[in-house]
VOGURO-391988 format. One record per atom (N, C-alpha, C): x, y, z; residue in three letters. Coordinates in steps of 0.05 Angstrom, whole numbers, padded with zeros to 5 digits, always signed. Layout:
<sites>
XYZALA/...
</sites>
This chain:
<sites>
+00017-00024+00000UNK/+00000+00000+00000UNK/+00018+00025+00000UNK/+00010+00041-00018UNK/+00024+00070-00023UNK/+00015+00086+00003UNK/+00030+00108+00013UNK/+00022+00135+00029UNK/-00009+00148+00024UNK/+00003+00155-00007UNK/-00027+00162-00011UNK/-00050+00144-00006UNK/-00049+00123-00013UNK/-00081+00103-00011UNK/-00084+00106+00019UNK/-00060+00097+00038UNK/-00063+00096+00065UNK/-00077+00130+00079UNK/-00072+00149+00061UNK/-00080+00170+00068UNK/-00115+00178+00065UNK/-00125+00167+00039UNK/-00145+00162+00029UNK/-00162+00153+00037UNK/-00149+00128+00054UNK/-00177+00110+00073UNK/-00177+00118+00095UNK/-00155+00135+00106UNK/-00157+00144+00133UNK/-00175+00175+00142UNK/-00176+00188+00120UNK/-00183+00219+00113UNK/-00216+00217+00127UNK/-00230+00202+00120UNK/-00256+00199+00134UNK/-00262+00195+00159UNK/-00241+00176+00165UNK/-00247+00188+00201UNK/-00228+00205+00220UNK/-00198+00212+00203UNK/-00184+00225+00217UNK/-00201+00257+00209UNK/-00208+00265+00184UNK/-00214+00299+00179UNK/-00192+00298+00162UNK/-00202+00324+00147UNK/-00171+00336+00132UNK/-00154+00350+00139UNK/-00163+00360+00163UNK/-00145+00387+00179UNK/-00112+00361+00198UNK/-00126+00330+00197UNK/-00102+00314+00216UNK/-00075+00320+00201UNK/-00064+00325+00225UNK/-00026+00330+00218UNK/-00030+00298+00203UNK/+00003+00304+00195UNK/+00004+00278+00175UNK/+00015+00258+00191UNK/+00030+00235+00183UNK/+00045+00210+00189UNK/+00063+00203+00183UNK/+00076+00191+00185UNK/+00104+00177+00180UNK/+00090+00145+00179UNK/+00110+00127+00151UNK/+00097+00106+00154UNK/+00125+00091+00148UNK/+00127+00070+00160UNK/+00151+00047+00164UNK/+00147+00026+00151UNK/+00163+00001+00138UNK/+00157-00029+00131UNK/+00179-00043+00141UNK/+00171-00065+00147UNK/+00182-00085+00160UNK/+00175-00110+00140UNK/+00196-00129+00129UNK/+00186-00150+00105UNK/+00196-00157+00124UNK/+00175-00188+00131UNK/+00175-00211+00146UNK/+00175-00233+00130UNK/+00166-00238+00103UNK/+00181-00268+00100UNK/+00162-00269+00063UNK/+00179-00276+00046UNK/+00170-00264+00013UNK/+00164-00237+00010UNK/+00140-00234-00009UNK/+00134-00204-00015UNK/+00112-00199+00007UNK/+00119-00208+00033UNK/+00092-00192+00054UNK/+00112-00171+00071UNK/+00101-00157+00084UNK/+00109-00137+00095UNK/+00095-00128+00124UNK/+00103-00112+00145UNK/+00086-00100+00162UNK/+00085-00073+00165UNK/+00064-00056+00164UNK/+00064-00023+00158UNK/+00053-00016+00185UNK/+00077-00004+00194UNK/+00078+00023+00207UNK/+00067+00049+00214UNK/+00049+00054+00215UNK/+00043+00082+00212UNK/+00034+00101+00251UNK/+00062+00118+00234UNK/+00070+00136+00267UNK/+00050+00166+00262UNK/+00048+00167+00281UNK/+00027+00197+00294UNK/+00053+00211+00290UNK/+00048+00241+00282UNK/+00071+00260+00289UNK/+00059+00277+00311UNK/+00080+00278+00322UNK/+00077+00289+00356UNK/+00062+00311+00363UNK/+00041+00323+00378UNK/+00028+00349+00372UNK/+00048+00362+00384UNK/+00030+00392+00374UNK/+00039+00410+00391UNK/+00025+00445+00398UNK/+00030+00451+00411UNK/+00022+00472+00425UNK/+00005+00493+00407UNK/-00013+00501+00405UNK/-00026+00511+00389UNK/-00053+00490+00367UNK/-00048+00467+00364UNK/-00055+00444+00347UNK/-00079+00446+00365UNK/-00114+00440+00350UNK/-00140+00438+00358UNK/-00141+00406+00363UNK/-00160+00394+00382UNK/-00163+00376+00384UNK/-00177+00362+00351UNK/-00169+00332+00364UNK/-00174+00328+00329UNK/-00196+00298+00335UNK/-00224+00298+00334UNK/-00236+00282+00338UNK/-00245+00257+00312UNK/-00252+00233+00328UNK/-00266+00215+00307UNK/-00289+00228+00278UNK/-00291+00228+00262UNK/-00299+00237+00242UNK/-00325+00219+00235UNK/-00315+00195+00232UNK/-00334+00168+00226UNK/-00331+00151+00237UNK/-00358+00136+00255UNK/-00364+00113+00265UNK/-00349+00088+00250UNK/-00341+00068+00268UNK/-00338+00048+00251UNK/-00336+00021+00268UNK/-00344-00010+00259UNK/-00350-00025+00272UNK/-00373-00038+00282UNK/-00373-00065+00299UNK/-00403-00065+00300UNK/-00402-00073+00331UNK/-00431-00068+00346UNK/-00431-00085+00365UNK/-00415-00105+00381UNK/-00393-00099+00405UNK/-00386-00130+00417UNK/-00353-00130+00404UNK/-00351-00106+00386UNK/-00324-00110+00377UNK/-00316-00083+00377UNK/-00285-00083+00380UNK/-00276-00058+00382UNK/-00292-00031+00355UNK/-00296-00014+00366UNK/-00308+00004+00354UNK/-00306+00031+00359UNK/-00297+00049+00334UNK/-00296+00077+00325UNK/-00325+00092+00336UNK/-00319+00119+00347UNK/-00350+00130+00356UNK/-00344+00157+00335UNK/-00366+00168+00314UNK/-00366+00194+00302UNK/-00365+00220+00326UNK/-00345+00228+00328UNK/-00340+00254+00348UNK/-00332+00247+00374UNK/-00322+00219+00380UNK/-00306+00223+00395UNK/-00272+00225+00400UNK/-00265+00230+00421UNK/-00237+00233+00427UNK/-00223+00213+00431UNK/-00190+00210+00424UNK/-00184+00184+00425UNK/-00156+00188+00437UNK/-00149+00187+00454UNK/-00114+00181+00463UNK/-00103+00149+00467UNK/-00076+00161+00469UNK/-00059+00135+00472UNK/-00038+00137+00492UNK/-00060+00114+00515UNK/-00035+00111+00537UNK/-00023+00086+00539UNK/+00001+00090+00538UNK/+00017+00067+00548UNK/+00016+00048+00517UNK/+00002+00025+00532UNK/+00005+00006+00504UNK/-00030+00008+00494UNK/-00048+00027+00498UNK/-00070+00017+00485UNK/-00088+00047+00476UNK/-00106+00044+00463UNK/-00120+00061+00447UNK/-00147+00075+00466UNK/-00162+00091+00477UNK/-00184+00083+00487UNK/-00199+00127+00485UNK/-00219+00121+00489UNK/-00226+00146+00499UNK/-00218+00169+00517UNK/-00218+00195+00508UNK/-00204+00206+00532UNK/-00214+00225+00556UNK/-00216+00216+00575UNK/-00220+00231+00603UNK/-00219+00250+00600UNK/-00239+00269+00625UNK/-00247+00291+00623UNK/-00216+00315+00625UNK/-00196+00297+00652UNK/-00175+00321+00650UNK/-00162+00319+00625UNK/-00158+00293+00606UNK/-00144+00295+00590UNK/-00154+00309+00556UNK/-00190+00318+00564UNK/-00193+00334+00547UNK/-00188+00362+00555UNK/-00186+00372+00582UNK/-00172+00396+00584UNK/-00147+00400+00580UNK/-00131+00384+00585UNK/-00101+00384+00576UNK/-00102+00396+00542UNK/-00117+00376+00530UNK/-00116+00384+00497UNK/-00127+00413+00489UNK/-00149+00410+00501UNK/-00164+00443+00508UNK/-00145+00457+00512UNK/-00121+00457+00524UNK/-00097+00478+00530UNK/-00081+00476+00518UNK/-00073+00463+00503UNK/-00060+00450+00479UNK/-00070+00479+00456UNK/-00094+00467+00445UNK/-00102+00479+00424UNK/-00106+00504+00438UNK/-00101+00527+00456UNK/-00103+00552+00460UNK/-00067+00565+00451UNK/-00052+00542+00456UNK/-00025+00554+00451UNK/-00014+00557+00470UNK/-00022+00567+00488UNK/-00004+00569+00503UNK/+00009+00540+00526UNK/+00033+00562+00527UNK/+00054+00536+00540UNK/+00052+00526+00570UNK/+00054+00500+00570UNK/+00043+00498+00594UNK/+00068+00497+00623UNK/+00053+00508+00639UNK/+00067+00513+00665UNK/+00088+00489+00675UNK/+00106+00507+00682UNK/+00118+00475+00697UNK/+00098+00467+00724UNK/+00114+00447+00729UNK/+00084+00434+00762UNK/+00103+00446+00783UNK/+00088+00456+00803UNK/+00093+00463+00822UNK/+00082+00449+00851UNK/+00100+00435+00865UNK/+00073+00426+00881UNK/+00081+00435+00905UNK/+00055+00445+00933UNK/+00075+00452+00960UNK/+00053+00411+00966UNK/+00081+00405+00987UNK/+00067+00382+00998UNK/+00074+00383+01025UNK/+00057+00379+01042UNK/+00055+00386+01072UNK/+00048+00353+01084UNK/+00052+00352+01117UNK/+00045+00319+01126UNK/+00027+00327+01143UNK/+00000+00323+01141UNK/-00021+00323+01167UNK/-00009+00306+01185UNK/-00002+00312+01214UNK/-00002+00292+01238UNK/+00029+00282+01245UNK/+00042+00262+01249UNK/+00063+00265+01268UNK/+00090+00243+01254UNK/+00114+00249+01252UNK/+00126+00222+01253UNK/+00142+00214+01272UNK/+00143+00192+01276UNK/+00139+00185+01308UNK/+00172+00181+01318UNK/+00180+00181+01338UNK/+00202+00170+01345UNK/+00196+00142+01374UNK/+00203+00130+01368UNK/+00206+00111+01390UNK/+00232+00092+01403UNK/+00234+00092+01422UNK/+00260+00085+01436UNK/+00250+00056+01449UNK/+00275+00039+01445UNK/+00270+00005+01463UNK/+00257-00012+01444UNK/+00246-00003+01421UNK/+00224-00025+01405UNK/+00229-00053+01401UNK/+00256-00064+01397UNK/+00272-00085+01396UNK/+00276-00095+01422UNK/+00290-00078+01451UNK/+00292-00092+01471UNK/+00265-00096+01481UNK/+00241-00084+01485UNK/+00216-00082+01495UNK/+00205-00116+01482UNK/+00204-00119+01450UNK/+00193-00141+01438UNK/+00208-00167+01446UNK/+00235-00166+01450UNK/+00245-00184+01465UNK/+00243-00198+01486UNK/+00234-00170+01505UNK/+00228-00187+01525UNK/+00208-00194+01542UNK/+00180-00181+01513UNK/+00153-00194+01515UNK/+00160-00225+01504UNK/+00172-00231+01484UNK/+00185-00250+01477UNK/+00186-00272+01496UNK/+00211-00271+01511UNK/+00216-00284+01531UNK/+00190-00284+01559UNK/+00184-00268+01566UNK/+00159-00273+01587UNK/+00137-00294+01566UNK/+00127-00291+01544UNK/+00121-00310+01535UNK/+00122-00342+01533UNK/+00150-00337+01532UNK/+00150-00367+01533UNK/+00162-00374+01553UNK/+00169-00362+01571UNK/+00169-00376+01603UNK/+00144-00378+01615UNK/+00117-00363+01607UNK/+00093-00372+01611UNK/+00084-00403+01600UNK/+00093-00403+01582UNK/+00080-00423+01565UNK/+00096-00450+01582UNK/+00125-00452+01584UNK/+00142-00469+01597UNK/+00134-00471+01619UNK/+00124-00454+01647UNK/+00108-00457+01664UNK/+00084-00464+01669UNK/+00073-00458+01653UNK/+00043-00470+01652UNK/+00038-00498+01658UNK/+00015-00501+01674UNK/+00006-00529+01686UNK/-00005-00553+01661UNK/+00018-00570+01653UNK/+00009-00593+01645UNK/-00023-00606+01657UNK/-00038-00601+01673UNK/-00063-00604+01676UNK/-00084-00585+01671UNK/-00077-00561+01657UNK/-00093-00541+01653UNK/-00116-00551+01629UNK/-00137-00545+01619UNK/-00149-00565+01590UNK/-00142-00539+01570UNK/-00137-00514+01571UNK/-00117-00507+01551UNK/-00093-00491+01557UNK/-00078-00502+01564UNK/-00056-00490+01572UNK/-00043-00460+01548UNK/-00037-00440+01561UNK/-00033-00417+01546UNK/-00012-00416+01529UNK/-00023-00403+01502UNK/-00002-00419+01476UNK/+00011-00391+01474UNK/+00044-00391+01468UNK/+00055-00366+01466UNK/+00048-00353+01442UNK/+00046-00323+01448UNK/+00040-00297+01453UNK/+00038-00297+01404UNK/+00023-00289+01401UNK/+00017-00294+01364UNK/+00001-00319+01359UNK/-00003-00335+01365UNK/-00009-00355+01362UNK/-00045-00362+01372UNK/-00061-00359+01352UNK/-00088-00360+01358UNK/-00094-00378+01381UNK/-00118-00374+01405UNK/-00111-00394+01417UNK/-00138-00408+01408UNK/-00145-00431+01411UNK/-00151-00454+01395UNK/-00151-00473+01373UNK/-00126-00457+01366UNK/-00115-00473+01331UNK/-00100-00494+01341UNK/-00101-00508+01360UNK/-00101-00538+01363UNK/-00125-00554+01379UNK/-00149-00535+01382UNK/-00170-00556+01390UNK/-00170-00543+01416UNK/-00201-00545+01433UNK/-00201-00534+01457UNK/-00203-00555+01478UNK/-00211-00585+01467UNK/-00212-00600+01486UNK/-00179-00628+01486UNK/-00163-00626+01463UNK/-00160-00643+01463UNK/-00128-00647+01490UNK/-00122-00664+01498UNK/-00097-00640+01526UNK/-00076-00656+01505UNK/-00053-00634+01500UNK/-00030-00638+01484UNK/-00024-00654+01517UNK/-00001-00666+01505UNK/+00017-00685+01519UNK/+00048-00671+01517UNK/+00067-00683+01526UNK/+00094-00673+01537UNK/+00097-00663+01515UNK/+00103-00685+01488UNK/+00111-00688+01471UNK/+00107-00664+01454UNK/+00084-00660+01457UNK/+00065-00646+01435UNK/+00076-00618+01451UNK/+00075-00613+01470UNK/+00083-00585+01487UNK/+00106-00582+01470UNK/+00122-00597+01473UNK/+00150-00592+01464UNK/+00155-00586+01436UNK/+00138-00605+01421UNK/+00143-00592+01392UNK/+00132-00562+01381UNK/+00115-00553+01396UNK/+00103-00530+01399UNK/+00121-00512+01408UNK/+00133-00516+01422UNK/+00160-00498+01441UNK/+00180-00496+01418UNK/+00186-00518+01405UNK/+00209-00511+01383UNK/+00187-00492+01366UNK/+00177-00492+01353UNK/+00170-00486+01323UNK/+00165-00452+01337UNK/+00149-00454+01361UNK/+00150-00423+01372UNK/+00181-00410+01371UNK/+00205-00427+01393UNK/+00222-00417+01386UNK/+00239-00404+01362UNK/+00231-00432+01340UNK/+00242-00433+01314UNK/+00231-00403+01297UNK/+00214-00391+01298UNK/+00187-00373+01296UNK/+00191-00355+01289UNK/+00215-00350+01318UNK/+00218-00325+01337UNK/+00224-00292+01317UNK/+00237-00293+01300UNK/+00252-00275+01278UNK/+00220-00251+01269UNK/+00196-00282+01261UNK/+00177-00270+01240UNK/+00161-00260+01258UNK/+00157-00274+01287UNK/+00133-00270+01303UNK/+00149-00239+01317UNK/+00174-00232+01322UNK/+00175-00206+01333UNK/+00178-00184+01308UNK/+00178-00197+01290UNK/+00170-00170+01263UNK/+00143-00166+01260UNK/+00126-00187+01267UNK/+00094-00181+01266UNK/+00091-00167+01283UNK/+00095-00174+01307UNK/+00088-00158+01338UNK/+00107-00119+01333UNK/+00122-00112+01319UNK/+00136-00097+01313UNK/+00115-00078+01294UNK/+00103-00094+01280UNK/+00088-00078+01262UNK/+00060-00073+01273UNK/+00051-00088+01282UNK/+00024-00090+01295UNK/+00016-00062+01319UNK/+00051-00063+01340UNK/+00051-00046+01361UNK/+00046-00021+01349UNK/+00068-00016+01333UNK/+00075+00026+01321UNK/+00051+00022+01305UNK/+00033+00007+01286UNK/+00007+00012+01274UNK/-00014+00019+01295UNK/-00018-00001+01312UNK/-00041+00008+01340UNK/-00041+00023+01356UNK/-00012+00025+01362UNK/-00008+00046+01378UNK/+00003+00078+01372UNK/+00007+00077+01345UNK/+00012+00105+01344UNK/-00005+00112+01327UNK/-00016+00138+01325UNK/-00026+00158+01309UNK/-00015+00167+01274UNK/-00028+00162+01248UNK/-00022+00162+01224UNK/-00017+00191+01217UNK/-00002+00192+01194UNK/-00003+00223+01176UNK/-00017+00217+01147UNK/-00029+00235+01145UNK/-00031+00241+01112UNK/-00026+00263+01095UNK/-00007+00252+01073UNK/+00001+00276+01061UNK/-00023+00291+01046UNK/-00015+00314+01040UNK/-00025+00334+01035UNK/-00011+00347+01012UNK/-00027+00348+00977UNK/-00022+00364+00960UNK/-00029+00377+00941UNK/-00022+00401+00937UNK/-00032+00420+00918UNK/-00011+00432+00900UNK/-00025+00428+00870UNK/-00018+00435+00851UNK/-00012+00470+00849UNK/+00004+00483+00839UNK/+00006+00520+00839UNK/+00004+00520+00815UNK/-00024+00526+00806UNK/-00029+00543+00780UNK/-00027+00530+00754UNK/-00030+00500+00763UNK/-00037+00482+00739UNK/-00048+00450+00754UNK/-00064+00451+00722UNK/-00070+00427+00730UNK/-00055+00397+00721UNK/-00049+00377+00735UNK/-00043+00351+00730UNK/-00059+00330+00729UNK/-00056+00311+00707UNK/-00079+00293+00699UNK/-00065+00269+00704UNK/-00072+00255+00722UNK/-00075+00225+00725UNK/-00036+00219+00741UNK/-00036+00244+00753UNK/-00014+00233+00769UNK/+00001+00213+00786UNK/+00024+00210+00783UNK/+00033+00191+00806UNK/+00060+00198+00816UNK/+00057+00192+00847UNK/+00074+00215+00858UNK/+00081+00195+00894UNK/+00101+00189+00888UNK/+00127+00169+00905UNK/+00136+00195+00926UNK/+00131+00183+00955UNK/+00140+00202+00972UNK/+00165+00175+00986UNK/+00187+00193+00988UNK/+00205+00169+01005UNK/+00220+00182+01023UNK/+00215+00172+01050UNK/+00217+00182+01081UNK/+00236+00168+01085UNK/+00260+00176+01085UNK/+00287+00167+01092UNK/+00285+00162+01123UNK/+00305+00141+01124UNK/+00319+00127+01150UNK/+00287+00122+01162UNK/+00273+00110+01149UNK/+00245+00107+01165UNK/+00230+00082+01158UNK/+00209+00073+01175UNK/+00182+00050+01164UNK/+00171+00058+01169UNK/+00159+00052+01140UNK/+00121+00057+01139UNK/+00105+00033+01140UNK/+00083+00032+01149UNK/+00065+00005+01146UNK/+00049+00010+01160UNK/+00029-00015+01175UNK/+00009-00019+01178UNK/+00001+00005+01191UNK/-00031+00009+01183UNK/-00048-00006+01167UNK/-00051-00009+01135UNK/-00033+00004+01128UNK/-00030-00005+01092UNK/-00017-00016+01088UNK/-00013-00024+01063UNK/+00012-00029+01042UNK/+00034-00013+01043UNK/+00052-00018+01035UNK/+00077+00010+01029UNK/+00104-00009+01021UNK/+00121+00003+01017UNK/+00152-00009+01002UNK/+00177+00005+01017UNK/+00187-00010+01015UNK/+00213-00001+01025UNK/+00226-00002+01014UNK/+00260+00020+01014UNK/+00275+00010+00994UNK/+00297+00018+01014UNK/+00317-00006+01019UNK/+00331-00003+01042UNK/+00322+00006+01071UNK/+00338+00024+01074UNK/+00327+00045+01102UNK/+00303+00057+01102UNK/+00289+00061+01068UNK/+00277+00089+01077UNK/+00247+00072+01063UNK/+00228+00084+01063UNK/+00200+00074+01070UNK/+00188+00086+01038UNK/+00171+00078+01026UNK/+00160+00096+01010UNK/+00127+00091+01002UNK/+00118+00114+00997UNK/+00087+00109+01001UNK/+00078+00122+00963UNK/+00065+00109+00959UNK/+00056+00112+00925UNK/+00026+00132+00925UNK/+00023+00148+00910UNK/+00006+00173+00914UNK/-00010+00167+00884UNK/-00043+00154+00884UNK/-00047+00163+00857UNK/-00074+00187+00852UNK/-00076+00195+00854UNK/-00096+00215+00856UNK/-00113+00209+00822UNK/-00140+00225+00824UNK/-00143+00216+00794UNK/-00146+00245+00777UNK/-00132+00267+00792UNK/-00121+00288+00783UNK/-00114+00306+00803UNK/-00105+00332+00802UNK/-00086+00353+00810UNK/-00104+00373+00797UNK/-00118+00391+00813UNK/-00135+00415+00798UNK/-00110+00441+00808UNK/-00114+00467+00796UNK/-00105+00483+00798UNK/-00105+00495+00831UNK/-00091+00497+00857UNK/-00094+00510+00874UNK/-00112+00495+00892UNK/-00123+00470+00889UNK/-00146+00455+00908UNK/-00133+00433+00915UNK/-00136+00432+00946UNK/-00121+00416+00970UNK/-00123+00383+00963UNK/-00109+00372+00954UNK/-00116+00333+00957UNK/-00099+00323+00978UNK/-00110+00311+00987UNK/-00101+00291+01008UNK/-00110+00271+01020UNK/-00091+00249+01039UNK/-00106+00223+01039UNK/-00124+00225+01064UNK/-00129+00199+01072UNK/-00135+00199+01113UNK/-00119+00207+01122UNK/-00116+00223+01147UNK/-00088+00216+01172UNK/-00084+00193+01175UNK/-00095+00176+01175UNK/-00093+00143+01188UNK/-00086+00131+01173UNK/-00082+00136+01140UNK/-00069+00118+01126UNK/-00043+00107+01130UNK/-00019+00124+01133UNK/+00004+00120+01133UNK/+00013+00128+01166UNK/+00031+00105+01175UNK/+00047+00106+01204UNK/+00064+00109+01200UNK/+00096+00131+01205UNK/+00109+00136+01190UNK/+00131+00131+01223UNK/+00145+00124+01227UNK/+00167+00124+01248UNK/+00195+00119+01246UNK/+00205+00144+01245UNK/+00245+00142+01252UNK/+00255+00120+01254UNK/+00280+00107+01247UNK/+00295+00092+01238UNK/+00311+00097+01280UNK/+00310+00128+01277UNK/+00339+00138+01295UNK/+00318+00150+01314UNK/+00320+00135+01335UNK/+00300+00158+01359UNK/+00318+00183+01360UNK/+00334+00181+01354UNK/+00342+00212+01372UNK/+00346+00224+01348UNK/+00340+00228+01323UNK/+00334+00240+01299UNK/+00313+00268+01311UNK/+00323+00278+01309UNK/+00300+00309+01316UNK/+00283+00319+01284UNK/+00291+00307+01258UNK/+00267+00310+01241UNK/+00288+00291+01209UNK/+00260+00284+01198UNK/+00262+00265+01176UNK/+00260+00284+01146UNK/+00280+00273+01132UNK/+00279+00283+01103UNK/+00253+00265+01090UNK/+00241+00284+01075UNK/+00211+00266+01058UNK/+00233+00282+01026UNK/+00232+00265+01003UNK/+00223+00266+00982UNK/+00215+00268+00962UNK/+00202+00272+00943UNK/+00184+00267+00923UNK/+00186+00267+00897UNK/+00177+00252+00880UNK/+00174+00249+00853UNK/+00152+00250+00840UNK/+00150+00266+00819UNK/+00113+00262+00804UNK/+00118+00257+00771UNK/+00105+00246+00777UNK/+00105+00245+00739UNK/+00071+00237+00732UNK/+00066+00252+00701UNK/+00034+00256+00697UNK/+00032+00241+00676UNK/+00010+00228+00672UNK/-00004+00221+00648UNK/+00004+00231+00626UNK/+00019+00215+00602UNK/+00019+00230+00576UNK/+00041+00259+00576UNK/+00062+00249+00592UNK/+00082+00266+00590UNK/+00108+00254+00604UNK/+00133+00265+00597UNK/+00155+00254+00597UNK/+00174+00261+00626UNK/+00162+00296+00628UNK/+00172+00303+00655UNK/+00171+00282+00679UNK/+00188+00296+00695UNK/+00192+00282+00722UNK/+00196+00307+00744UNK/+00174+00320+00754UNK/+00187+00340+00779UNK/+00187+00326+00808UNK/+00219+00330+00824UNK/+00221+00331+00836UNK/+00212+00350+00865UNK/+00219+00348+00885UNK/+00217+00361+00913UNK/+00226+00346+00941UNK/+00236+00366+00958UNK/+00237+00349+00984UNK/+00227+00369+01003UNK/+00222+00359+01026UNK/+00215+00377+01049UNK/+00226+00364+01070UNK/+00226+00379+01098UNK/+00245+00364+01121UNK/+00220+00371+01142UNK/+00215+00352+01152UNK/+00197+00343+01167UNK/+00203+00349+01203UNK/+00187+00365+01216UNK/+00203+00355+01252UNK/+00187+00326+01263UNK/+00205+00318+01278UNK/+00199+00287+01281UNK/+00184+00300+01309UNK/+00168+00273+01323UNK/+00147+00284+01342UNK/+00169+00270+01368UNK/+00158+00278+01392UNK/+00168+00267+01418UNK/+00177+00247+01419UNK/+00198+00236+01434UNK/+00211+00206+01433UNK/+00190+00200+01460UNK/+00182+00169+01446UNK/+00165+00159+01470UNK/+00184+00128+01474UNK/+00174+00118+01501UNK/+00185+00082+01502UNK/+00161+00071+01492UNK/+00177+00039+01481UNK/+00157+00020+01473UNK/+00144+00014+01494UNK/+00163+00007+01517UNK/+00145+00003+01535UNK/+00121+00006+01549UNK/+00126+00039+01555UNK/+00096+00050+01546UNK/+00087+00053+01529UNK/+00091+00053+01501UNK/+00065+00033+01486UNK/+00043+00009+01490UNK/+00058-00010+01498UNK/+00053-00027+01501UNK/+00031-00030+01525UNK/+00042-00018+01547UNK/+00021-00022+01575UNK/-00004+00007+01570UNK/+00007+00021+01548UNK/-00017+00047+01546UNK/-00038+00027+01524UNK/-00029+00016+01508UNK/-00037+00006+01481UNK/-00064-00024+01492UNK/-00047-00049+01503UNK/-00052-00063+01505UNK/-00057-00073+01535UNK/-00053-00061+01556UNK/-00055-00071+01584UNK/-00079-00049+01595UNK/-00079-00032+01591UNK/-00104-00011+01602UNK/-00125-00017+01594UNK/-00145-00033+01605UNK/-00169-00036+01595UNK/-00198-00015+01598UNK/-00186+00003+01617UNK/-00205+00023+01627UNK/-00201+00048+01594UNK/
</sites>
C-alpha cells in the first residue's frame, strides 16, 4: 500500500485538517510486509482532532463519530475529562506551566526508643509462661501470636506435643517479633496524611512516590521499602489548579529509623499522564516526641479502662 491510498482511507475518520504521518515497513518473510504508521507528535497551538466516522459493530472494538481518542501506554481508548482539558490547553497555545507542588504531612512522625529490647522481652515472658504452665490445665496458654484454639479446645497436648510446639515457637521467633513490631507502632501510634496541591496548573492522572528516609512505613496499609527508607505511592485521579488533595491521617504510620533523629527528610517524585517530565521536591519534616515501647505497650494493650 502507497502513502497516498493509506492517506485516502484514513481521511474519513481522521478529517482533513489531521497532521500527517510517518509510515515504516518491515518485510517478514516473501513479498509480505508489516506497515507502520507513526502519529507525528502534537503540539502547542494544534485543535483537538476528533473521530470523524463511526466504525464497527456491536461486541467488537469500535470507532464512535466525534469522539476523542488518546494513547496511553500500550493501548487506544477514549479520553478523560482532565485529558480533554489538557488538549483544550494544547489547542489555546499556550505553554504549559511547569508543576509546582507545596506538599505538607497532616499529623506526626513518630520516634520511638527500646522497640527491639521491649519485643524481646515480651518475647521471653512468653515463653516462660507457656514453659510454666500447668500440664493439667485443658488449655494451657499458647505463646503470645499464636491463635488460641488452633489446636483444638478440648484435646490436652501431651509432653511431647508441648515440646514440639515450644520448638517451632522458638524456631518462629525472627517472624513472630517482626509481626508484633508492626502490629505495636500501627495500633499504637497515630497516622499522617500527606497533603497536596498543585500552583497554577492542572495535572492529569498523576503519580507521585513520597520516600521518608531512615524510616518504616506500614500498617495499616501497604507500602515499600527500599533499604532504610519507607515509600508510600500517591495516585490521585487528578491535581486541579490551587485545590487541596489529600489522603486519611490514618493511612500512613510513619516512624524514625533513629529515635534521637529530631526531624526526617521526605522526598518526592511526580510524573503525569501522557508526558515525559519528572518534577522533583523534598521537604524536612520535625519528628514528634521520643516515646518508650514500653509505654506503648502497657498504654496500648494492658489498660483496659
Amino acid at each position: 500500500m502507497e502513502l497516498h491510498e493509506l492517506a485516502d482511507r484514513l481521511r474519513p475518520y481522521l478529517g482533513a485538517t489531521f497532521p500527517g504521518s510517518e509510515v515504516g515497513r518491515v518485510s517478514v518473510e516473501g513479498d509480505r510486509e508489516v506497515l507502520f504508521v507513526i502519529g507525528l507528535p502534537p503540539e502547542d497551538g494544534q485543535p483537538i482532532y476528533p473521530c470523524h466516522k463511526a466504525h464497527g459493530v456491536p461486541g467488537e472494538d469500535q470507532l464512535a463519530d466525534g469522539a476523542i481518542y488518546v494513547r496511553d501506554h500500550s493501548n487506544t481508548r477514549t479520553a478523560n475529562a482532565g485529558e480533554i482539558m489538557g488538549l483544550m490547553e494544547r489547542a489555546r497555545g499556550v505553554p504549559r506551566h511547569p508543576i509546582t507542588l507545596d506538599i505538607d504531612l497532616l499529623g506526626t512522625i513518630h520516634r520511638v526508643d527500646r522497640v527491639s529490647e521491649t519485643l524481646d522481652r515480651l518475647y521471653d515472658l512468653e515463653e516462660q509462661r507457656y514453659i510454666e504452665s500447668s500440664s493439667k490445665e485443658k488449655r494451657p496458654p499458647l505463646p503470645g501470636y499464636i491463635p488460641s484454639g488452633l489446636f483444638g479446645d478440648t484435646v490436652m497436648p501431651t509432653t511431647e506435643d508441648r515440646a514440639t510446639r515450644l520448638d517451632v515457637w522458638k524456631q518462629a521467633r525472627p517472624e513472630h517479633i517482626e509481626a508484633g513490631r508492626a502490629r505495636l507502632l500501627g495500633v499504637a501510634l497515630g497516622g499522617v496524611g500527606p497533603c497536596v496541591v498543585s500552583r497554577d496548573r492542572f495535572v492529569a492522572r498523576p503519580e507521585i512516590i513520597l520516600t521518608f528516609h531512615d524510616c518504616e512505613v506500614g500498617y495499616p496499609v501497604g507500602w515499600g521499602q527500599r533499604g532504610k527508607n519507607g515509600e508510600v505511592t500517591l495516585t490521585p485521579e487528578s491535581l486541579r489548579p490551587n485545590v487541596e488533595w489529600r489522603t486519611d491521617v490514618d493511612d500512613y504510620v510513619v516512624v524514625a529509623r533513629d529515635p534521637q533523629a529530631t526531624s526526617v527528610l521526605v522526598t518526592w517524585v511526580l510524573t503525569e499522564d501522557s508526558s515525559d517530565l519528572t518534577t522533583r521536591g523534598e521537604i524536612v519534616v520535625p519528628a514528634g516526641t521520643l516515646v518508650d515501647a514500653a509505654e506503648l505497650v502497657t498504654r496500648t494493650f494492658l489498660n483496659e479502662d
